[in-house]
C-alpha positions in Angstrom: -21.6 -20.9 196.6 -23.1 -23.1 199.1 -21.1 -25.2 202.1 -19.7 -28.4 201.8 -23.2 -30.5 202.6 -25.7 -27.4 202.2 -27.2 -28.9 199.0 -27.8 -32.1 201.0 -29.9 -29.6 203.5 -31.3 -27.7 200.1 -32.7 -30.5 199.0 -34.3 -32.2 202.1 -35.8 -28.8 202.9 -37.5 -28.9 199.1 -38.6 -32.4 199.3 -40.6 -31.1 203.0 -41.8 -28.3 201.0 -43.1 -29.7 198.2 -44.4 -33.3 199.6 -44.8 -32.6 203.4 -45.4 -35.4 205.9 -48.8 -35.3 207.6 -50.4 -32.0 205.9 -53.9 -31.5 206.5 -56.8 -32.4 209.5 -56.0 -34.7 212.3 -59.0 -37.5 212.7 -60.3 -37.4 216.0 -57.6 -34.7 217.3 -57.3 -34.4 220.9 -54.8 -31.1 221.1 -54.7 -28.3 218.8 -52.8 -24.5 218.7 -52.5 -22.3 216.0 -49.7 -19.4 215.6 -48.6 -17.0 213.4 -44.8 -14.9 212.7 -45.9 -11.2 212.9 -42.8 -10.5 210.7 -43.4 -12.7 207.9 -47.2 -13.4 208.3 -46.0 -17.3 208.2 -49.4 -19.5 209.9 -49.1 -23.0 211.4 -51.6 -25.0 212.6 -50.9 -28.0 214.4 -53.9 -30.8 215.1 -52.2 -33.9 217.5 -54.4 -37.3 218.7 -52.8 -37.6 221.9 -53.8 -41.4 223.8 -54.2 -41.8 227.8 -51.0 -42.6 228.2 -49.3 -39.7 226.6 -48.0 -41.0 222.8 -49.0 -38.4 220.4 -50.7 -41.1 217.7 -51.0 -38.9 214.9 -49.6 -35.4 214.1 -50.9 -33.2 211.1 -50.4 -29.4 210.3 -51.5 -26.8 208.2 -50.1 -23.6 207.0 -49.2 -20.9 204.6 -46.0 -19.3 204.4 -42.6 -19.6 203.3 -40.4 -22.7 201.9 -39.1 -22.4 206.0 -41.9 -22.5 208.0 -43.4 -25.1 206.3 -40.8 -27.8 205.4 -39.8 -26.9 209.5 -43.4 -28.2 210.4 -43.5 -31.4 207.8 -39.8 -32.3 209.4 -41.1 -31.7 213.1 -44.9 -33.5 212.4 -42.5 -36.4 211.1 -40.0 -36.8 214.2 -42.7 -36.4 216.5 -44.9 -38.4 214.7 -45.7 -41.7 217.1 -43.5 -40.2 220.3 -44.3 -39.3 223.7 -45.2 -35.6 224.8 -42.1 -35.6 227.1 -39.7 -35.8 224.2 -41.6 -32.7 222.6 -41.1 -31.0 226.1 -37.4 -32.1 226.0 -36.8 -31.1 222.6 -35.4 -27.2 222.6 -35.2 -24.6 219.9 -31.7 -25.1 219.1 -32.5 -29.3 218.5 -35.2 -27.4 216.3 -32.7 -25.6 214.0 -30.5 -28.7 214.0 -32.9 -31.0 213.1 -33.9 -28.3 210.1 -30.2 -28.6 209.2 -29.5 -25.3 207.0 -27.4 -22.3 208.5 -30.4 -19.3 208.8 -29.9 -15.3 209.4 -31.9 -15.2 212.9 -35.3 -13.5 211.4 -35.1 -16.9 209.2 -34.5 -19.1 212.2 -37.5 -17.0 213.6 -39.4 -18.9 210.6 -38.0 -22.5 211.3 -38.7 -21.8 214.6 -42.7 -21.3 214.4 -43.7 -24.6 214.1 -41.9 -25.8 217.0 -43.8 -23.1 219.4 -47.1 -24.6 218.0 -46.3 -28.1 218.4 -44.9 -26.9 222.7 -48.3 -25.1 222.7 -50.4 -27.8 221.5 -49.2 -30.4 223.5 -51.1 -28.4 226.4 -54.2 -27.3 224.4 -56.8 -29.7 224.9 -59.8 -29.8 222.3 -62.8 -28.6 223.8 -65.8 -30.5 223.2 -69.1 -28.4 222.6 -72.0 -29.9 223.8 -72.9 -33.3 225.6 -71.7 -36.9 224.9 -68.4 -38.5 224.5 -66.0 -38.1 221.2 -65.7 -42.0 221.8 
């Protein structure tokens, strides 16, 4: 039998799962990492448009893997979605498995976890731009 408030959690997790928040190609993406869990073979992609002045204005991912890893990413692409960079530098990996909500064995947390290295790694992985002219 679940906790007291764990269905609550269940069910936010599902609704991430099955409708996640920003899924797919950023437009115009400025930043972008990619990173996988070796245990579980979990994948997330994360593509961020990142202004002059430091406001991520669009956040989208992509991935395969368990109900975990990807209702962790749709959660994080959605708090982060519109913020500065300096609150994703600020934000640790136990605010991650708060913000996810559900108690997890640590090889689960390991898959909650995965989305929020890709989104501290791609905050300083720069798109590089193959050949000459501007992206305007």
């Amino acid at each position: 039998m679940a906790a007291p408030g764990e269905e609550l959690y269940q069910d936010r997790i599902l609704d991430h799962y099955e409708e996640p928040y920003h899924r797919g190609d950023c437009p115009d993406c400025t930043h972008v990492h990619k990173d996988a869990n070796p245990l579980c073979g979990d994948v997330i992609r994360m593509e961020l448009r990142i202004d002059d002045r430091g406001t991520m204005k669009e956040i989208y991912f992509k991935g395969d893997g368990c109900c975990i890893s990807q209702a962790a990413a749709s959660m994080l692409v959605e708090k982060f979605d519109g913020r500065h960079i300096d609150e994703v530098k600020k934000f640790t990996a136990e605010d991650m498995l708060e913000l996810f909500g559900a108690r997890l064995t640590p090889n689960r947390q390991k898959c909650c976890l995965l989305s929020w290295r890709v989104l501290q790694a791609a905050i300083f992985s720069p798109v590089e731009v193959k050949g000459i002219g501007d992206r305007g």
